[in-house]
C-alpha positions as a printed Julia matrix, in Angstrom:
67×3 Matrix{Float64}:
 68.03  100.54  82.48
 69.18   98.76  79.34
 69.73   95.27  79.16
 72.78   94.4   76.92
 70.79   91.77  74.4
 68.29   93.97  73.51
 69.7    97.29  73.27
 69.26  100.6   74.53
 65.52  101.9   75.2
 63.71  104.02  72.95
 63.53  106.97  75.39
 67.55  106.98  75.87
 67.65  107.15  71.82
 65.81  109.58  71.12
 67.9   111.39  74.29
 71.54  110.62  72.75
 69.58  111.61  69.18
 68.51  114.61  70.73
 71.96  115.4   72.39
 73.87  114.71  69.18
 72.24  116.75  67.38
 72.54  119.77  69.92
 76.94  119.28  69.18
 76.39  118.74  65.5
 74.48  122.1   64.94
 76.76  123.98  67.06
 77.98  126.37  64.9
 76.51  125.41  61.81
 74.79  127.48  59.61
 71.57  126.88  58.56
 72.52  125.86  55.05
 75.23  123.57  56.23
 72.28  121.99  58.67
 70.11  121.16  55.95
 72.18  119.38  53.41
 73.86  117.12  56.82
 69.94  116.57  57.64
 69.55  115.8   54.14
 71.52  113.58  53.99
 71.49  111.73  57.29
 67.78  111.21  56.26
 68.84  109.6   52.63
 71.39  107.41  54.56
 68.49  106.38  57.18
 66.1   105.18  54.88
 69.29  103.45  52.38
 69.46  101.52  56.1
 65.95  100.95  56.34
 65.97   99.35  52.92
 68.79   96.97  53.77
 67.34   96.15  57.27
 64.07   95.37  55.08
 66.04   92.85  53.15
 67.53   90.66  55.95
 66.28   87.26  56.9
 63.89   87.96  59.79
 64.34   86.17  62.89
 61.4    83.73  62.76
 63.15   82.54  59.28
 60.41   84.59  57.08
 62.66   86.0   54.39
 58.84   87.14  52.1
 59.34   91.15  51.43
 57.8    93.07  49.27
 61.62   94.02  47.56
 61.82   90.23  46.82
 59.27   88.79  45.55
């Protein structure tokens, strides 16, 4: 079970991942599949940058993009 605070578990996203991408592909050829995956993976790692840039929680804000 989840708890609210901290989110939903890793098994249950990589399950709604999973299912998600099962309804996306419906359909889909295999040409429109790989420029989506494309670019779901640019936007991914554009977040991963950002997320890499915020304040951490212990008030650390040393990364390597900063410095």
């Amino acid at each position: 079970m989840s708890n609210a605070a901290q989110g939903p578990s890793g098994g249950a996203l990589v399950t709604a991942a999973a299912a998600m991408a099962l309804v996306i592909a419906e359909g889909r050829s295999q040409e429109q599949l790989e420029l989506l995956s494309l670019f779901l993976t640019s936007l991914a790692d554009n977040l991963a940058l950002y997320a890499a840039q915020l304040p951490s929680e212990d008030g650390n804000n040393d990364t390597l993009l900063t410095q």
